[in-house]
N, C-alpha and C positions, 0 to 999 in steps of 0.2 A: 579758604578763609571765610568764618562765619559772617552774614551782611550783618551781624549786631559789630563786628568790627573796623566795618568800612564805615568813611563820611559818608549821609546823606545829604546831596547836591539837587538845588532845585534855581536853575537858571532862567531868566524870563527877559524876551525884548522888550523893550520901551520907546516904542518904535515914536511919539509924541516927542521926546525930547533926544532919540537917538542913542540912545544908552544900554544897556545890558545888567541887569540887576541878579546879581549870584548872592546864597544864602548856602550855609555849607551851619551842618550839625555834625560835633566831633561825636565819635561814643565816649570820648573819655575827653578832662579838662585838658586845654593848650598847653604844650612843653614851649621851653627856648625852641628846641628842632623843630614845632609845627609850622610851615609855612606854605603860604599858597604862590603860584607861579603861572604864566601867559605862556604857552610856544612863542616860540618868535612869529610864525604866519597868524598868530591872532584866532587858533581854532581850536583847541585846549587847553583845558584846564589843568594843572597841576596842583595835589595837596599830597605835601609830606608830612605823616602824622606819627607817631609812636612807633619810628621804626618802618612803617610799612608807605607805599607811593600808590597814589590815585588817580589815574588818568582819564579826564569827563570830556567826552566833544560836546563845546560849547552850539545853541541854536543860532547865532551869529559872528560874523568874523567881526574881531575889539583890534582896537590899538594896543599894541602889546606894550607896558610901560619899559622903562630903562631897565637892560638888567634881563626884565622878564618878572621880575618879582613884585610880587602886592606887597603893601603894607599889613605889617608883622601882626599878629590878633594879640589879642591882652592877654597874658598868662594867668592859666586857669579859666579861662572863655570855654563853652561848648561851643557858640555858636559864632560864626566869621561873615561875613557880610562884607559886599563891594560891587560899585557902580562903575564900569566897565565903558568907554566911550565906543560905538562901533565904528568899524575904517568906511571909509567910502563905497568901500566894491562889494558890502555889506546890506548896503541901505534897501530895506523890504519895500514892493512893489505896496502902494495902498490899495485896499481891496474895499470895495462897495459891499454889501448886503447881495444888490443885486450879482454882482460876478461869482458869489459862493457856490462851490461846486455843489448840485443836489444828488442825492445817492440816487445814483440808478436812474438818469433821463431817460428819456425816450430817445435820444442819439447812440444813450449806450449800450441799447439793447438789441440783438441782431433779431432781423425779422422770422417768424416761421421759428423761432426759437419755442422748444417746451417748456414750463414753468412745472416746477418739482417741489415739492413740500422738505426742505431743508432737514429734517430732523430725520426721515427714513427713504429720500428719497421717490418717494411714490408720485407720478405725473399727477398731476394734477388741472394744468394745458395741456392738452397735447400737441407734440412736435407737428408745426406744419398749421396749425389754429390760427394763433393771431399772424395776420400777414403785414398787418404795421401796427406800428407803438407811435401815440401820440400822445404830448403832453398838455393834462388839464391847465385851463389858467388860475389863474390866481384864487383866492377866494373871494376875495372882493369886484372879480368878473360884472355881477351881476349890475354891479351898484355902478360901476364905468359908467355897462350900459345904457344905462335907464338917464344917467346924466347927460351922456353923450344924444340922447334918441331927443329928451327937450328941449337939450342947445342946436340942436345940427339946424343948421343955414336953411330949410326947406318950411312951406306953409303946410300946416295941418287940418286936413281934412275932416274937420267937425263930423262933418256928418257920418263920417264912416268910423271916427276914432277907435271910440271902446273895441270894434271887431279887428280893428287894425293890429293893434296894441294887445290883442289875445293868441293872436297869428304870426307875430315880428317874431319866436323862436329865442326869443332873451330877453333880458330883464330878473327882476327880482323873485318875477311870479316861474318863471321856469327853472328848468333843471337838465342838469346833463344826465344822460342814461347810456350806458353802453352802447356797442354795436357790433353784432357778428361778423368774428374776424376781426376786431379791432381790442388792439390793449391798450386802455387809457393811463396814464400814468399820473399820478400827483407825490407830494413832498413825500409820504409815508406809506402808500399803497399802490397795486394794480387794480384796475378793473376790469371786470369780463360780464359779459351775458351769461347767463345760466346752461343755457346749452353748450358753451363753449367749453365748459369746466368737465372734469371723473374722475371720479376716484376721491367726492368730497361727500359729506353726512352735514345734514343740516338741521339743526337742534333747536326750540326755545329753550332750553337751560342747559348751563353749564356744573360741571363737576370738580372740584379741588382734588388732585391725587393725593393719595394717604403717607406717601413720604416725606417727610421732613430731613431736612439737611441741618444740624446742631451741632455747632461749633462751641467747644468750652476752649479755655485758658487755666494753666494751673499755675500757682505759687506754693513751691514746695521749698522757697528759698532757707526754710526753717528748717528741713532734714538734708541742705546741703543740696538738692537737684535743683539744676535749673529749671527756669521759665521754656515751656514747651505749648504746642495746641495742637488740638486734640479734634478730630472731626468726626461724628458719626453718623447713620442714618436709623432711623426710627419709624418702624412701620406703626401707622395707626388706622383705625377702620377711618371706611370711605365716608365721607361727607358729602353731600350734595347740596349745593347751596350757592348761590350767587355771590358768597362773599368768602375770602381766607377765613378760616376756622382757626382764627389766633388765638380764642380760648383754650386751644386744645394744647397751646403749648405749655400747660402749668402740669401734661400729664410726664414731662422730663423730670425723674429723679433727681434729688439733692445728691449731687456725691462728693463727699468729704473733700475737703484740699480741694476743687473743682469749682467755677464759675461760670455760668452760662452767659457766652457774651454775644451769640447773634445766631438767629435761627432764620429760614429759607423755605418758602413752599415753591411748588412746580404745579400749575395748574392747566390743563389742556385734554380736557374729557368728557363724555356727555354720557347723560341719562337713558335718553331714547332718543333718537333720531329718523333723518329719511333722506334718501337721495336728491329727493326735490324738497322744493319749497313750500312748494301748492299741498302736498302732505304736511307738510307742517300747519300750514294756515290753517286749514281745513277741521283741526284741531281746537285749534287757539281762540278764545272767547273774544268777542268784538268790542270795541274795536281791535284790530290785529297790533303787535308791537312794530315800533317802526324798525327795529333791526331782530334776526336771528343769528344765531352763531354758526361759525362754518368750520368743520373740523375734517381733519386728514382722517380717510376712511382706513388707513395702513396701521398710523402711527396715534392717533385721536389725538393728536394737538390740535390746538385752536390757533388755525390758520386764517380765520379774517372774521367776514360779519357780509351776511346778505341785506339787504338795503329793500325794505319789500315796497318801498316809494317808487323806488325808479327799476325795480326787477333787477336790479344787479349785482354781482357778487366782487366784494372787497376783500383782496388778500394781500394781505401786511409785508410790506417787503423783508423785513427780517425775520419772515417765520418760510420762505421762498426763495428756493436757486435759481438759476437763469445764464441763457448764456448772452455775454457780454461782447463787443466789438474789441472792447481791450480789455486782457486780465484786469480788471477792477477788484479787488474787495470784497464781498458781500457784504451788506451794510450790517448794521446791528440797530435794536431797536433805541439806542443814546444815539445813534449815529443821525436815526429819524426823527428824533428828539430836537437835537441839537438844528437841524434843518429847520424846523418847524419855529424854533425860535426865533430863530435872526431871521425868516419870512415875516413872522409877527412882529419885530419890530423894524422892520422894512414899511410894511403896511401900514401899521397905526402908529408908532413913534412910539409907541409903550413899552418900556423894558422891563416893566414887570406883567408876570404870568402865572397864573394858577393848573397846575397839570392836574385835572380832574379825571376817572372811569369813565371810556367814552359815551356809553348811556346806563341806564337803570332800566332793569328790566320789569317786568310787568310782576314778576315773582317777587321780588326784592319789597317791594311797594306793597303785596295784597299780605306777603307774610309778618309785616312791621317789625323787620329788623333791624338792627341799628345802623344807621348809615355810617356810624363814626367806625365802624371796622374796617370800611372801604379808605385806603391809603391815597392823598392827597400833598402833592409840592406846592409851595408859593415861593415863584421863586425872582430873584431880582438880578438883570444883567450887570454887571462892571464894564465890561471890554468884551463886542462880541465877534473880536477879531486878537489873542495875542497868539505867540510863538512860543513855545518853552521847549526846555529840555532836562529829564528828571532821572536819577540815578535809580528812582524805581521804575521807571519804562526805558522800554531802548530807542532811542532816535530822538529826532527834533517832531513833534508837534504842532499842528494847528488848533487851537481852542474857543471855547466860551469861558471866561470869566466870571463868575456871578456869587452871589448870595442866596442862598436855598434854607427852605426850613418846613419840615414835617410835621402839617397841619392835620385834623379831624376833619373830614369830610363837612361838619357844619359849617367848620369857619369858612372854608373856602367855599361854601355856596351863598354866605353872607358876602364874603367880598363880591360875588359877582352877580348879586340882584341889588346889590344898594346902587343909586341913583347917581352915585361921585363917586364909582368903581374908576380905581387907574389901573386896572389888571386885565390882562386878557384870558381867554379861556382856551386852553388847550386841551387834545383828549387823547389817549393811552388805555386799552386797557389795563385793568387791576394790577393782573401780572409783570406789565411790563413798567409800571410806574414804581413796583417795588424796586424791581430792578435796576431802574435810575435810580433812587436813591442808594441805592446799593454803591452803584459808580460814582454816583459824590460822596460818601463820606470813604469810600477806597480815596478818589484824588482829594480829599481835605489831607490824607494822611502824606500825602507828596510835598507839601505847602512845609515852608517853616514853623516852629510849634506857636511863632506871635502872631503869626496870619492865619491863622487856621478858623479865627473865630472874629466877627464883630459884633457886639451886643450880643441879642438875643441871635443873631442867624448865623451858620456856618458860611464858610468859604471854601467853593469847589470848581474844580474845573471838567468841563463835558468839550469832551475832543469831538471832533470834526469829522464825518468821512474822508479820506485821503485820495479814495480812486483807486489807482494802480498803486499805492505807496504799501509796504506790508508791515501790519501793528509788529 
């Protein structure tokens, strides 16, 4: 059976008032015979529709009414709707910001384990390197400290202060750097010392690959053939440049009966590189940039960014394998996303976020190009804990809730140098921010078609890491 024939089911907890909220799209208008039905244990959904039976496991167990049966939808309805009470042995554990599982702790990570470049497996740790995994604190570490160091109960040694206070190893003014042997962990990266790492190529600039991924849609409802899509790829010359080359996508032919409805780059390449750093610097006109890019010497993805502040090299957990204490998952870069979120409104009470390119390069700036081609989210939390369960993914779900909307790089640097900024700033590179957006307007399409949109912003949901749970 084609899925344009089945109901689209999009089920969500309502864990505030205990309820269970189902949203059910027919493909075709309500018959007398359409109706929707409970299992008697309260864990299924049933919808009889035109002949054919749909069976959805609900993300929480309901009171299953008398009968089993829901009230009847209006004839000629697409759309069916119902508020579902949950039973008792139901009721979801409440979960803090802080209790959110983070992809890939430092607990999860077995020691002496090798770190591998995901895309072609090439080492990149070697087996037997890091002898422990420790997890960085917070980001607001700094700022604790510095509170904590001119409240604590003790007298201050005037005379000696300022040398004191240069020497204490934290505070605002310092930083964490690596340590041989040692893999630091935070919400979205590893870190390592430079010698620790091979099998890497370290770059100031980066390269857009010349493939494009272009998806059309056709309506040929006028000679009789269905609605189909149509995917293909498109080799175009190489570009080199710090920014997606979206001009380039006006070089897709018009084809008749055909519509271009979403196009895709894959970016992970460099120009000239070097094994070390200090080759690179050595280069690079003064002042030096505060980051270079770090790319798999197998596969040339870009696998993180060297930090030439603190000497250490930053590699992305979802561009990296690793062996794990428990089959876990490997995270994905929404998966990092989504962690980074609910940290930030953990920290500053802000639910709204600006996902900006983690930095601008020194090229970017001397070549004056437009910044507004670099892809930019502003996006706003709803709920940054619900449950669902969607007839277009399989299983029940942990998620973000939010409002998102696909700004120009200008706006979102306005929101976050004016003075009465409520946004926080997040960073992703280029690549990977298209990407989320990619996974929110895929989940906008999970959503009922009257929730899909509020005002001017969409309505998406960015899933959670699960751990051991399998997408």
């Amino acid at each position: 059976m084609s899925s344009h024939d089945t109901p689209v089911i999009y089920a969500e907890l309502l864990v505030n008032i205990r309820q269970l909220s189902v949203a059910v799209t027919l493909p075709s208008p309500a018959e007398r015979s359409t109706q929707g039905s409970v299992s008697p244990d309260g864990s299924t959904l049933h919808i009889a529709h035109a002949g054919t039976q749909t069976l959805f496991p609900l993300p929480g167990t309901v009171v299953a009414p008398r009968n089993g049966v829901l009230p009847a939808p209006h004839p000629g309805s697409r759309v069916l709707s119902w508020r579902l009470p949950l039973s008792d042995a139901s009721a979801p554990s409440a979960r803090g910001p802080v209790d959110e599982p983070v992809p890939w702790a430092a607990t999860d990570l077995l020691p002496e384990s090798a770190v591998a470049c995901r895309g072609c497996a090439a080492t990149v740790v070697p087996e037997g390197t890091a002898k422990e995994w420790k997890d960085l604190p917070s980001e607001n570490w700094a700022e604790m400290m510095d509170f904590w160091h001119c409240h604590k109960p003790t007298d201050h040694e005037h005379g000696h202060e300022p040398e004191h206070l240069a020497k204490r190893g934290y505070g605002a003014n310092s930083s964490i750097a690596a340590q041989n042997g040692v893999g630091l962990v935070d919400l979205t990266s590893l870190l390592f010392t430079e010698a620790d790492c091979s099998g890497l190529v370290v770059s100031g600039k980066i390269s857009f690959r010349s493939l494009f991924t272009v998806k059309f849609s056709s309506d040929m409802s006028e000679r009789g053939i269905k609605k189909e899509a149509i995917s293909a790829s498109l080799p175009l010359s190489d570009v080199v440049t710090d920014t997606p080359p979206r001009d380039r996508y006006s070089v897709v032919p018009a084809t008749a009966g055909f519509r271009l409805t979403e196009t895709s780059f894959s970016c992970s390449s460099y120009e000239a590189g070097s094994k070390t750093s200090s080759a690179v610097l050595a280069g690079e006109t003064d002042p030096p940039p505060r980051m270079l890019y770090v790319f798999c010497s197998g596969c040339k993805t870009h696998v993180g960014f060297f930090n030439v502040a603190i000497s250490s090299v930053l590699l992305f957990k979802w561009q990296v394998s690793c062996r794990t204490a428990i089959g876990s998952v490997p995270p994905s870069s929404s998966d990092c996303l989504a962690a980074s979120l609910t940290a930030t409104l953990s920290r500053s009470g802000s639910s709204k976020s600006v996902v900006v390119p983690t930095f601008s390069s020194p090229q970017t700036v001397s070549s004056g190009s437009d910044n507004d081609t670099s892809p930019s989210l502003h996006l706003w939390i709803l709920n940054s804990n619900i449950a669902y369960a969607s007839s277009g993914r399989e299983g029940k779900r942990s998620a973000i809730k939010l409002l998102y909307r696909e700004i120009p790089q200008h706006e979102a640097d306005a929101m976050l140098e004016t003075m009465t900024s409520d946004v926080q700033e997040v960073n992703l590179p280029m690549a990977d921010i298209s990407r989320a957006a990619e996974v929110l307007r895929s989940s906008t399409e999970l959503l009922p078609p009257s929730e899909r949109v509020f005002k001017e912003w969409n309505v998406g949901l960015l899933d959670k890491w699960q751990g051991s749970s399998v997408p």
